[in-house]
LUMDOKOL-740141 format. One record per residue: x negated, y, z of N, C-alpha, C in turn. Coordinates in steps of 0.2 Angstrom, whole numbers, plus 5000, padded with zeros to 4 digits. Example, Ala and Ser with C-alpha at 12.3 -4.5 7.8 and 13.67 -1.06 7.14 Angstrom:
493449725039493849785039493449845039;493649895035493249955036493650005039;
***
This chain:
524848414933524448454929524148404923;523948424918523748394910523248444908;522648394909522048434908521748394901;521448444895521248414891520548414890;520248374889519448364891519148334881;518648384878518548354872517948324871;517748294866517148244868517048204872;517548174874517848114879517448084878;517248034876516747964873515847974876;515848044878515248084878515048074886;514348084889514048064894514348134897;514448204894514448244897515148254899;515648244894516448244897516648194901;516148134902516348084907516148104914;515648134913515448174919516048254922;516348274918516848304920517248274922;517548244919518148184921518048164927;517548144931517248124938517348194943;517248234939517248314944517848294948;518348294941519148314941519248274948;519048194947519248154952519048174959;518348224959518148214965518548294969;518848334966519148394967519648384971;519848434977520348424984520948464980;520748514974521448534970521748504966;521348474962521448434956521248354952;521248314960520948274959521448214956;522348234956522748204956523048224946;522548264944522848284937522848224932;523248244927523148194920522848204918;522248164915521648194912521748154905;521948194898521848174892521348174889;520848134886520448144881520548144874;520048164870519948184864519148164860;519248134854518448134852518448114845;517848114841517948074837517747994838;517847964843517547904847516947864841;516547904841515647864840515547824846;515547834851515247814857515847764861;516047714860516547664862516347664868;515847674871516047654879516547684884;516447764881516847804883517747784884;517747734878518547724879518847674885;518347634888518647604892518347594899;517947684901517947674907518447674912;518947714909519747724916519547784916;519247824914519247884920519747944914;519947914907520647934906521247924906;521947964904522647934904522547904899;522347944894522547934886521947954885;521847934878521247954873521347954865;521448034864521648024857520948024853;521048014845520248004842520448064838;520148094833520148174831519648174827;519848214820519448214816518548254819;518248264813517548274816517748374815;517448394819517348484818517248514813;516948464807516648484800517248484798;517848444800518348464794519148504799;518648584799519048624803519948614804;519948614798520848614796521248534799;520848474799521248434801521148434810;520448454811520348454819520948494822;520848564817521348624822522248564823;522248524818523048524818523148464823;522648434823522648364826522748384834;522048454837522348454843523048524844;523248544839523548584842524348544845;524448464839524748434842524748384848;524348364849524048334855524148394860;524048444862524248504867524848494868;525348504862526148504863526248444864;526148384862526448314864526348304872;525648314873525448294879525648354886;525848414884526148464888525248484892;525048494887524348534890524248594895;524048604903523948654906523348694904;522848654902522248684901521848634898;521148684892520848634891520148634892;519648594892519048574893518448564889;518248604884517748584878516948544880;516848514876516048484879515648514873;515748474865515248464862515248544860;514548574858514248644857515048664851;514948634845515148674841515848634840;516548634844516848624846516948684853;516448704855516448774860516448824856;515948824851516048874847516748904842;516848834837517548834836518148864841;518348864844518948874853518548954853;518148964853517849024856518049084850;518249064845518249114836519349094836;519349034839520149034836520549014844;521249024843521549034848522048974846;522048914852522248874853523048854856;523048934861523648904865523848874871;523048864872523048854880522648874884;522748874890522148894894521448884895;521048924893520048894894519748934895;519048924896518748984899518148944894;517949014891517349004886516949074886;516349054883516249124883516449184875;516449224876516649274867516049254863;516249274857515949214852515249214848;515149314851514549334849513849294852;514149314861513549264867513449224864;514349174862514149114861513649094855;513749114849513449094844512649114844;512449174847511749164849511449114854;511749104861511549064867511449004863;511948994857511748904855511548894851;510948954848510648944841509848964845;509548914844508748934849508548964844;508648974839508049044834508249094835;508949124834509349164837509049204846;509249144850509049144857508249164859;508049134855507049174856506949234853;507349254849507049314845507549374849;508249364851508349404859508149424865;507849334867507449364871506649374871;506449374866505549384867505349444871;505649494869505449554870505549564879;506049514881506049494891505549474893;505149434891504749384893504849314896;505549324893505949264896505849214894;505549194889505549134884504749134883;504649074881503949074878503749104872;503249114869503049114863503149074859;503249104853503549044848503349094839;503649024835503549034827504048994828;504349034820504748984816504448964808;504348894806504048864800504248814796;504348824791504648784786504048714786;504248674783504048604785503648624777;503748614774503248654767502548694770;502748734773502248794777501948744779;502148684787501548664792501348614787;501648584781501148544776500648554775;500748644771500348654767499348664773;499048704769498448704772498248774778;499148804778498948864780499248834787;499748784791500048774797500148824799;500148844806500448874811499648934810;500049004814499649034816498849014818;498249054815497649034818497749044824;497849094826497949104836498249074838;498549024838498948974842498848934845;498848954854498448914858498848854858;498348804858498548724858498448704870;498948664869499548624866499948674863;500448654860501048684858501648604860;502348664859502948614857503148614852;503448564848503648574841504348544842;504848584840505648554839506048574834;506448514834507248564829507448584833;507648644830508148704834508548704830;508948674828509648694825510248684832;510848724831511348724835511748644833;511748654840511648594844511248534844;510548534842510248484844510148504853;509948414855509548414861509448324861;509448314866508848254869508248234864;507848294863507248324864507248294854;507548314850507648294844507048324840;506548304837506048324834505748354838;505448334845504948364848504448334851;503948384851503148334852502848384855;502348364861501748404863501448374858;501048434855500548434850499948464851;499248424850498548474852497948494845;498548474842498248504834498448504827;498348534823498748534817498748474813;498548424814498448344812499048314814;499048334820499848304824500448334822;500348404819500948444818500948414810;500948404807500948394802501348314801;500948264805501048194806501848184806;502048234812502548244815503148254809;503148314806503348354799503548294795;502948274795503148184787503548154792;503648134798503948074801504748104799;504648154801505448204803505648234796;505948184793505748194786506648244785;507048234788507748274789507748334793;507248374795507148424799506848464793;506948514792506848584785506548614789;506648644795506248694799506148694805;505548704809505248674816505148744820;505248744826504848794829504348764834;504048804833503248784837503148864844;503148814852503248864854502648854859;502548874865502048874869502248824873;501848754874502048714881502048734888;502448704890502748734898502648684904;502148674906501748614909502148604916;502648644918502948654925503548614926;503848644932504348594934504848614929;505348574927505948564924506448564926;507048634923507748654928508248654922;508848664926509248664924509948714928;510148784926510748814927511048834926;511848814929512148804927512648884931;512948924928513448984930514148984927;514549004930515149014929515249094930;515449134925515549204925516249224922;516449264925517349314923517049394921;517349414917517349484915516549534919;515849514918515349534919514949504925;515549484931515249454935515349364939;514549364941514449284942515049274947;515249204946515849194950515649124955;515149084952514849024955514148994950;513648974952513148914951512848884955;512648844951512448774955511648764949;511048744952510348714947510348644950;509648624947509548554950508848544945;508348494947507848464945507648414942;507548414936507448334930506748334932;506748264935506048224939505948184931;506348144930506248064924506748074919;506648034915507248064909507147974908;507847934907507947874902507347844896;507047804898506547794891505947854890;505847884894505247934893504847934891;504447854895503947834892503747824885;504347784882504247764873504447824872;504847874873504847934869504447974866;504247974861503648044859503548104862;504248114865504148204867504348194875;504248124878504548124886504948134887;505548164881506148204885506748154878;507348124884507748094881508448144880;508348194883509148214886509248194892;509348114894509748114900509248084906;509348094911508748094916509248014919;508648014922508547944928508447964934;508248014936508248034941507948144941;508248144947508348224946508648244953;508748304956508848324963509148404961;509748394967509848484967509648514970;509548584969509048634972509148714972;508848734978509048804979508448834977;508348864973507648904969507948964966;507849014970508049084968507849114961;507249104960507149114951507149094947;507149024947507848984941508649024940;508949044946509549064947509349164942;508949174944508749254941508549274934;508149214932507849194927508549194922;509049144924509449104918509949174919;510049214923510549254923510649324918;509649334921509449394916509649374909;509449324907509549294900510349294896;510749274901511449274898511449344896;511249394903511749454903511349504898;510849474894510349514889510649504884;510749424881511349424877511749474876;512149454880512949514883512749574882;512149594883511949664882511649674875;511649624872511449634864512149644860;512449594861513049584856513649644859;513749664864514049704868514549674870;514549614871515149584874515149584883;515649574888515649554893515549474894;515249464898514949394900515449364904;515849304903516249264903516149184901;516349154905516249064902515749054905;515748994905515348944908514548904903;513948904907513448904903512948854908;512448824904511948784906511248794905;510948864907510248854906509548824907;509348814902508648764904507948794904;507548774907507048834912506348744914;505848804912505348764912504548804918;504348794920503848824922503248854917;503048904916502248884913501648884920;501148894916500648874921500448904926;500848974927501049024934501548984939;501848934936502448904941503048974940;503048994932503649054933504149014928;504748994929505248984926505349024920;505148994913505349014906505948984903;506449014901507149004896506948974890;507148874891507048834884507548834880;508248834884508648824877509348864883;509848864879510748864885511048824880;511448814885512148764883512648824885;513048804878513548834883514248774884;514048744889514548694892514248664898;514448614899514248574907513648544904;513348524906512748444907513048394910;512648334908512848254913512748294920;512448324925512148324929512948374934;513348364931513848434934514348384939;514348324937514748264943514248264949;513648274950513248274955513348344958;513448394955513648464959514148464962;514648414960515048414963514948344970;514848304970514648284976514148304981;513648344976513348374982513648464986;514448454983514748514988515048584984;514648554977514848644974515048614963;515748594968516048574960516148634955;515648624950515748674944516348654941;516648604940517248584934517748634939;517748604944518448634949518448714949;517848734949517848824948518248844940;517748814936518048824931518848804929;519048784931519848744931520248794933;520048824941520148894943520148954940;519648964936519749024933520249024927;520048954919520548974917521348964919;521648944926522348964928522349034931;521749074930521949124934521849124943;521549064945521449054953520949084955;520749144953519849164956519949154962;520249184969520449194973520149124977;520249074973519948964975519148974974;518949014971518349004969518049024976;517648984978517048974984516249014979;516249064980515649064975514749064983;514849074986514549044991514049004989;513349014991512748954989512748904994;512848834989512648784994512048764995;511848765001511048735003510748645003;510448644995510548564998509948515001;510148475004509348465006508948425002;508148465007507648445003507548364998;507748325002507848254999508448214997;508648254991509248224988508948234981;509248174980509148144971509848134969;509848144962510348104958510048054955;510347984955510147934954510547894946;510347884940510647864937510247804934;510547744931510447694929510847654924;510547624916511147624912511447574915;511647544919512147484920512447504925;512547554928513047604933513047674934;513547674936513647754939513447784942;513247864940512747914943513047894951;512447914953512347924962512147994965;512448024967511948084973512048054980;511048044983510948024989510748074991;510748094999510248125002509848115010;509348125012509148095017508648025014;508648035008508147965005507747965005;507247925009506347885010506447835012;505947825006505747755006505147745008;505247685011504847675018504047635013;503547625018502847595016503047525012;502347515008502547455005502547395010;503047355012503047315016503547315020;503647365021504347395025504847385022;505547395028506047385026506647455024;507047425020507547475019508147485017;508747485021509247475023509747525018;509947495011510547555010511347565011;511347635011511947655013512547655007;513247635011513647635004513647725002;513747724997513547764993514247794986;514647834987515047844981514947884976;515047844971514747864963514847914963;514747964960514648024954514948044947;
***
């Protein structure tokens, strides 16, 4: 089997790659990648056959031709998109091989957060929020007077993430400061801060119904500390988890989408989910793709990539949609100079005590 993975060079297709490997179906596939190789490290982990390089998505015409040859040369069974608009793209045109994405209405709303908040406000899924021209939060008028402080301020443009133009902010001094720093960002949304625990889920859906997910919990993110906004994108550490409304939360959302655009809900999705100060799970953004975090799902028992591989060959039947229970004490463990980890059973003993580790396979 030749499986094409795009955005290869990427944390997040590296992490699929590791899926593949860890899969009892498909662990023996060819894995091709594809990217515009900005990120060299990608090129020589091993974790592909080949690595072709492809123009960038802005220049639709050479991408399409680039990979529809790569598909024919490399005898393609199926493919794998990672970056947003690249999902997008695949989702509007017909490629010629097998994938599972969602249809392109979901799609283009789920990956536009202004779009996504203004579907679902009226849920109460999402927080409160405004959208603000950097002119407006300049001038002397800012944000709303009723706007309870703190707030979060970000670019919402499709595909930002590892927390791009975002700031707790506790007053219009900061919002403003923030505006002249961000001098490339045109328009900001300002939404209610969400002081709680921080999720992430992720669902696989066929023709209206869920067919598998998997969540999990961002404890630490890479760099937090020096970040302005705390939040880098990628965590240092984080834990899978069974939390029923996370799982209820992110699903009402998909299928309100679906219910707006009249599409059936289909493809694979990542939604992110924040507490507010009830401890009630609020919708901050969706992906519609995998996260770094989906090689941990699968060594904690419940491989998203291998579902999804299943569905677009048409294998529902492989799909285990069954909840895995995981224990209370596992973390995923990442560090820039090695390979993610999923441990479980981990305590750390008093200060002075000892601590014996166990070999442990990467992620």
């Amino acid at each position: 089997m030749n499986i094409l993975i795009t955005g290869c060079c990427g944390v997040v297709a590296r992490a699929i790659a590791r899926s593949i490997k860890l899969s009892k179906h498909y662990s023996n596939a060819r894995i091709i990648g594809a990217d515009v190789c900005h990120y060299w490290y990608g090129l020589h982990e091993s974790l592909f056959d080949k690595i072709y390089r492809v123009s960038d998505i802005g220049d639709a015409l050479d991408y399409r031709t680039q990979v529809l040859d790569i598909c024919a040369s490399e005898l393609i069974d199926l493919a794998i998109v990672t970056p947003e608009k690249e999902v997008l793209f695949w989702s509007s045109n017909e490629l010629g091989v097998p994938i599972t994405l969602p249809p392109p209405g979901l799609a283009n709303i789920a990956s536009d957060k202004g779009k996504l908040y203004e579907q679902l406000a009226p849920t109460g899924l999402v927080p409160g929020y405004a959208i603000h021209s950097r002119d407006h939060l300049l001038s002397n008028n800012g944000p709303s007077p009723a706007a309870e402080y703190p707030l979060w301020i970000r670019d919402f443009s499709v595909g930002s993430d590892s927390g791009k133009g975002a700031l707790k902010v506790e007053r219009i001094d900061e919002i403003r400061a923030w505006v002249l720093l961000n001098k490339n960002i045109d328009r900001f949304m300002l939404s209610g801060f969400l002081p709680g625990r921080n999720y992430a889920c992720c669902m696989l859906f066929d023709n209206d119904r869920l067919l598998k997910n998997c969540s999990y919990e961002r404890l630490e993110y890479f760099m937090g500390p020096v970040s302005p906004s705390g939040v880098t994108g990628n965590i240092s550490r984080g834990r899978l988890i069974n939390e029923k409304q996370v799982l209820v939360n992110a699903e009402a959302a998909i299928r309100e989408i679906a219910r707006h655009t009249g599409e059936k809900v289909r493809g694979l999705f990542t939604v992110d989910l924040r507490e507010d100060k009830d401890g009630f799970p609020l919708v901050t953004e969706i992906n519609i793709r995998h996260t770094a975090a989906t090689a941990a799902y699968a060594a904690g028992g419940s491989n998203m990539v291998e579902a999804q591989i299943h569905h677009g060959l048409k294998r529902l039947d492989l799909i285990d949609g069954s909840p895995v229970q995981f224990p209370e004490n596992n973390y995923i463990l990442r560090d820039i100079d090695g390979l993610p980890i999923w441990v479980h059973g981990l305590t750390l003993p008093e200060p002075g005590g000892e601590f014996f580790p166990e070999e442990i396979l990467p992620c």
